[in-house]
N, C-alpha and C positions, 0 to 999 in steps of 0.2 A: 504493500500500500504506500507506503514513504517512497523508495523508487517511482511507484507510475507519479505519485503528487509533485515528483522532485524535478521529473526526467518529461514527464505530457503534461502535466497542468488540468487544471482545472478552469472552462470559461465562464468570465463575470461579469456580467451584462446590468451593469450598475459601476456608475464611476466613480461615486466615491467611496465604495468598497475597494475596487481598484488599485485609487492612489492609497488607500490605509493600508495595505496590503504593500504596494510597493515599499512604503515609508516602513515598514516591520521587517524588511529583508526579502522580499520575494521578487520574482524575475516577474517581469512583463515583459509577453510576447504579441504579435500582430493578432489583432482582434480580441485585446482583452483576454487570452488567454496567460493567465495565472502560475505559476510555477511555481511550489512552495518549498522553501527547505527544510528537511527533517526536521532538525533541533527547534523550528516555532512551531511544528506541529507537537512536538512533545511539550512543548511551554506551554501552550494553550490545551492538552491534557490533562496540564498539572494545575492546570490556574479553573479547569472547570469544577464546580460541586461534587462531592461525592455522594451528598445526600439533599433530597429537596424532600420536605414535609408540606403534605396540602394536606387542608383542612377541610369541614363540612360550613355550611354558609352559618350553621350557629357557632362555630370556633370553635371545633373540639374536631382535634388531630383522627384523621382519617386513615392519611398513606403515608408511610414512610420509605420513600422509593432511593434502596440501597440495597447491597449486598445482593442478599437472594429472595428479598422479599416481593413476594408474585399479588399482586393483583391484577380481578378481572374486572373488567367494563366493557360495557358497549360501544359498538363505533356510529359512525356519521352518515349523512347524506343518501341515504336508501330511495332509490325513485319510484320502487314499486312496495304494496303493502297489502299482503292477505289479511280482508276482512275478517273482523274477530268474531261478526253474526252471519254473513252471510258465505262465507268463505272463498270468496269471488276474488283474485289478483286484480287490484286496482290501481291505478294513482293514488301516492302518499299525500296526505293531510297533514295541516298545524296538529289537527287533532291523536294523530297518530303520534307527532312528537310528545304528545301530555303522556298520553297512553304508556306510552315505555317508560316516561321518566317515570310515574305512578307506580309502576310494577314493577321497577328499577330500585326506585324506595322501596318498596317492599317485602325484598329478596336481600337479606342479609348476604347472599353470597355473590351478590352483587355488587364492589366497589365503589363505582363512577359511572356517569352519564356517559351519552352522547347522544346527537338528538335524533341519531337509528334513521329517523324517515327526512327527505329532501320535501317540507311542502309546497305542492304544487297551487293550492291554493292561497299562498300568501306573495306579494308583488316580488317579482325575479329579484330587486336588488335590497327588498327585506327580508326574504327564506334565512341566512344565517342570525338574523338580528333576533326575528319571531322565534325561532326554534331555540336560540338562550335563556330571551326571557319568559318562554312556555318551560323550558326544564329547570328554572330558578324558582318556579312557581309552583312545581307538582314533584320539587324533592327537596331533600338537604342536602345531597350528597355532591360530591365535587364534579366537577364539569370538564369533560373534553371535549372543544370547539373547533370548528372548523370556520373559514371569512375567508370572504371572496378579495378584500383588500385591507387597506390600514385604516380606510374609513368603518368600516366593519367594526376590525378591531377593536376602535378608538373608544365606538359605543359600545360594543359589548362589556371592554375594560370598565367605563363610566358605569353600566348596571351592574355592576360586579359588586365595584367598587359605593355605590348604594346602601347594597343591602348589607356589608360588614362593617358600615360607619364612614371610610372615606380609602383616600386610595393610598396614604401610609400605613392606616390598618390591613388592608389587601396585599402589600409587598408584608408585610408579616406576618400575615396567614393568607396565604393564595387559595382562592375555594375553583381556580380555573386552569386549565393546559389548554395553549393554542396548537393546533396540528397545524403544518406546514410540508413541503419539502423541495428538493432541487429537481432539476430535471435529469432522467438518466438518457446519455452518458456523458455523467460530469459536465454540466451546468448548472448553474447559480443562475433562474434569471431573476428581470427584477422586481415583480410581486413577490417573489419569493425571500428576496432581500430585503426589501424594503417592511416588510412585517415582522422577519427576524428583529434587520435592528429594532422596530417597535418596541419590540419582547423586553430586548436586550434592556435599552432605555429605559424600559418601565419593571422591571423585575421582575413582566408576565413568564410562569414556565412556559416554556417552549418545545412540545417536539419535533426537532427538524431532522428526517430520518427519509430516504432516497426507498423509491417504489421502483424497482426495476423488473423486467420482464426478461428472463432467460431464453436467449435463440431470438430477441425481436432490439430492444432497445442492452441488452447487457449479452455480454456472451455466451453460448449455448451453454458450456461446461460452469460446473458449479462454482468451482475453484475460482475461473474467473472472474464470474458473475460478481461473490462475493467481495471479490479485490474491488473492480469497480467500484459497486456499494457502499463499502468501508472508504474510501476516498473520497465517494461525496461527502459521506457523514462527517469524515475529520474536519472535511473544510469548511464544511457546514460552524462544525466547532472555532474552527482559526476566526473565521467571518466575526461569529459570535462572542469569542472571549477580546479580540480585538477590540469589539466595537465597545463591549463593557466587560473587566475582568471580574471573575464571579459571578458572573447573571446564571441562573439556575437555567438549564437545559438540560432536555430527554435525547438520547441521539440513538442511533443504532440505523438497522437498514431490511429491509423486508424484499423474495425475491420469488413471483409468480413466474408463470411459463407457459411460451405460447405452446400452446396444442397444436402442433403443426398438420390434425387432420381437422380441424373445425376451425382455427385463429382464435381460438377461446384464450382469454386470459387466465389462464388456472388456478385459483387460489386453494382447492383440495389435496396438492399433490403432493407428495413424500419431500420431494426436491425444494418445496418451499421449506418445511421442517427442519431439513438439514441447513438450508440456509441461516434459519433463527436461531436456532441451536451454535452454531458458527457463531455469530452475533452475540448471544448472550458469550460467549466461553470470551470472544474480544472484550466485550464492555463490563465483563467482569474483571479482564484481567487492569483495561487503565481503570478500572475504579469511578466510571459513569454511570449516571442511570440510565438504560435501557428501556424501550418499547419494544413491544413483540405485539401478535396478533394470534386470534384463536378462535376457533366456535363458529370457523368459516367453512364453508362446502359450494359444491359448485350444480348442486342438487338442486333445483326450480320449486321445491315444495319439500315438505315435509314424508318425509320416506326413509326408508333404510341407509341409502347413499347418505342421507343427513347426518344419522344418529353417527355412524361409521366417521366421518369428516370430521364432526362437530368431534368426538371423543376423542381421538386420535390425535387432532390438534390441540387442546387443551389436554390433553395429561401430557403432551413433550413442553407445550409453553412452561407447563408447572414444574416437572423435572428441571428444566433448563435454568427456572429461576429467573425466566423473564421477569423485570420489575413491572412495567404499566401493558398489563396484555387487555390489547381492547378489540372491538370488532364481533363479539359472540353475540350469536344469533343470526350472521349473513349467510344470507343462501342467495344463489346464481350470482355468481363472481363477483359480489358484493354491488346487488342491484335489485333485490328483494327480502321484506323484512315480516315476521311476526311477531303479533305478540305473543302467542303459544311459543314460542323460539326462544325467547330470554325465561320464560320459566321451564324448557327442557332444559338449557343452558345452566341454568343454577343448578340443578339436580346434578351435574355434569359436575361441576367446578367442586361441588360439596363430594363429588366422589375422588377427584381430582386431591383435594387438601387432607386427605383421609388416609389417600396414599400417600403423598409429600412428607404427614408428622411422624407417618412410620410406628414404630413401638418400640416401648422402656425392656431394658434389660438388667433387671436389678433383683435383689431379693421378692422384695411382696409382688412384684409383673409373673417372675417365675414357677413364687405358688409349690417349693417343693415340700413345702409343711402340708398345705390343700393335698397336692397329692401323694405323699404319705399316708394320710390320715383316708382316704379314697380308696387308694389300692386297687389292684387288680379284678376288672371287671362291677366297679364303682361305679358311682356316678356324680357329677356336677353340678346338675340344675339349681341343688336345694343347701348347695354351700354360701355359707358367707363372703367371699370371696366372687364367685359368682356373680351375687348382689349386689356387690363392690364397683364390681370393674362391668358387667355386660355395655352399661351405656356410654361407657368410653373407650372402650375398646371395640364393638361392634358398630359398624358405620350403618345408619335408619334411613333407607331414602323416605321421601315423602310423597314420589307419586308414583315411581317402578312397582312393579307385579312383583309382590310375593306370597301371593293367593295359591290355595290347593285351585285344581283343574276345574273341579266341580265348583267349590268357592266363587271363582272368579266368572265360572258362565254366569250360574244363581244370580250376580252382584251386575251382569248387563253386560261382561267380554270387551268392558272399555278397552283402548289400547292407550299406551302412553302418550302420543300426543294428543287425543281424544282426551288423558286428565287433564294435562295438560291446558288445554283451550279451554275450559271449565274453569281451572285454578287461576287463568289469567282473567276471565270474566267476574269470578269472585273478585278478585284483589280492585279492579276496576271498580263493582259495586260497593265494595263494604272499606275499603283501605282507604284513610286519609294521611294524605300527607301536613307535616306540620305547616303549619300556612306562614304567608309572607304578611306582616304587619300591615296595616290598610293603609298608613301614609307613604310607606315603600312603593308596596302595592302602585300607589298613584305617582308619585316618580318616577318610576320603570315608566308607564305612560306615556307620563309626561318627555322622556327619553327617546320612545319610541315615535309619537309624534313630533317632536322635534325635527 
């Protein structure tokens, strides 16, 4: 990675990125192309965070995105959205954005928002503004955003910055991550720039982390693909810590693949896995915090191909020790959303962290007095011990089948997403989330129309 940044550069299509960039040591070449040298790509590693803490909008610590600490959340911008009564694939709605953040609150194994549906029924150049301050108002939980520019931003910031008191309390408990990223292969252009430094400037997290396509925009092979990837991301960092040293940023790099028999953009396949897994084992090693993604499949509905996608992804994101894994619950290459999806999803994640804490190995976990005292051809059920430990040691899903055959016909041969779609219409019906003050309330508003 330091080679290709040192020896091909990277192009920055913003000039005063450029000249800051020259002024720090780096080559400039014919058309803005960037050449950085190793030793400020290591400076600007060491100079970025090693841990950013985000908050919930009532100020009580959420995430702490470090080390091997995994949380999951939802992702952004979905333009299609299966009805939750009529089961119809339709165009996403504001109203679809509430709907998630709702059900989002309400699934503990749920970390962080995103606003999952693109709505269509809100004006083209208010969809990111509508959909922050629809999921500020149907959760507490911290928020990952997406803005079309730095005017976006600028507002989004201001309603943030509202509802925690002002925007010095906001840079000390951030309750928001802006997504962002460069262009693959290796470009910085300048919305892309120009919202970083926002971030930067204003001590919004940021994750700026490169979306490449193996065999289309990155190279077939994974090895390379990776390299690439990894040299947006760093420069992404140089940009970053240049423009403010210490500004807290997510970095890392994600890597789909074209389907060279359909041109699908793959986001199901093993080769992505291996790339995040790559990813995480780098941004472990400089000691950054990491995005990853999970809970994705490339399945158009809910079906086996799903469950399969969706697990598969989320128990490697979890192993891996992705910090901010977001994006569960896309299905079709991340262009359709449910809301029976984010509560398959948490069933998923809650089996996922069950695996991750493993088990104690110590005297009383052991139990060699229990069985002792049991012996040969014993039994368990009606030990102390037993009583002790079942519920922490055996993991209880809450909507999977563990009905007898007969049981389960008797009970109506629901299938799990069939509970599923139920559980999300209860949680719709009867779930409130903590509300937003009513002179906030009218601020947001008032911001909005502005």
């Amino acid at each position: 990675t330091l080679e290709l940044l040192e020896s091909v550069g990277v192009k920055v299509m913003h000039q005063e990125a450029v000249e800051m960039m020259s002024a720090a040591g780096c080559q400039i070449n014919s058309d803005n192309i960037v050449q950085i040298p190793n030793w400020l790509v290591e400076e600007c590693i060491r100079s970025t965070p090693s841990r950013i803490t985000i908050y919930n909008r009532l100020g009580i610590e959420a995430m702490r995105l470090e080390g091997n600490n995994t949380y999951f959340g939802v992702g952004t911008d979905l333009i299609n959205t299966y009805d939750l009564e009529t089961g119809d694939l339709r165009k996403s709605r504001l109203q679809d954005v509430a709907n998630a953040a709702q059900i989002a609150d309400a699934l503990e194994e749920i970390d962080f928002l995103g606003s999952y549906a693109l709505p269509n029924d809100s004006p083209t150049n208010m969809m990111y503004i509508d959909s922050f301050k629809t999921e500020l108002e149907n959760s507490v939980k911290p928020i990952f955003f997406t803005a079309a520019g730095v005017e976006d931003l600028s507002i989004i910031n201001d309603m943030a910055a509202v509802v925690v008191g002002s925007k010095e309390a906001l840079i000390e408990k951030p309750i928001h991550i802006h997504y962002s990223e460069p262009l693959t292969p290796l470009v910085h252009s300048p919305g892309a720039i120009r919202k970083l430094f926002f971030c930067a400037d204003n001590s919004i997290p940021v994750t700026y982390t490169s979306g490449m396509m193996s065999g289309a925009s990155a190279p077939v092979t994974i090895a390379g693909a990776v390299t690439v990837g990894n040299a947006e991301a760093l420069s992404g960092i140089v940009l970053h810590q240049l423009r403010s040293k210490g500004a807290p940023i997510i970095s890392g790099f994600g890597m789909s693949t074209l389907d060279m028999k359909t041109s699908a953009c793959v986001y199901g396949c093993p080769e992505y896995r291996l790339a995040l897994s790559a990813c995480s084992d780098l941004f472990h090693y400089y000691g950054i915090p990491m995005w990853g993604t999970a809970g994705v499949t490339d399945a158009n509905r809910l079906d086996e191909q799903t469950g399969m996608e969706w697990a598969i992804s989320l128990i490697m994101a979890g192993l891996d020790g992705a910090n901010l894994v977001h994006d569960i619950g896309y299905m079709g290459q991340g262009m359709i959303g449910s809301p029976a999806a984010l509560v398959m999803n948490a069933e998923i994640i809650s089996y996922v962290r069950r695996v991750i804490k493993g088990f104690d190995i110590d005297d009383t976990h052991l139990g060699l007095d229990v069985i002792r005292q049991v012996g040969p051809q014993g039994e368990f059920l009606s030990t102390d011990h037993t009583m002790e430990f079942f519920k922490k040691e055996h993991w209880q899903p809450k909507l999977c089948n563990r009905k007898s055959l007969e049981r389960w016909i008797a009970d109506g041969g629901e299938s799990w997403g069939q509970r599923a779609v139920l559980k999300a219409k209860e949680i719709l019906s009867e779930f409130r989330p903590t509300p937003i003050p009513r002179k906030i309330k009218k601020e947001l508003e008032e911001i909005r129309e502005k």
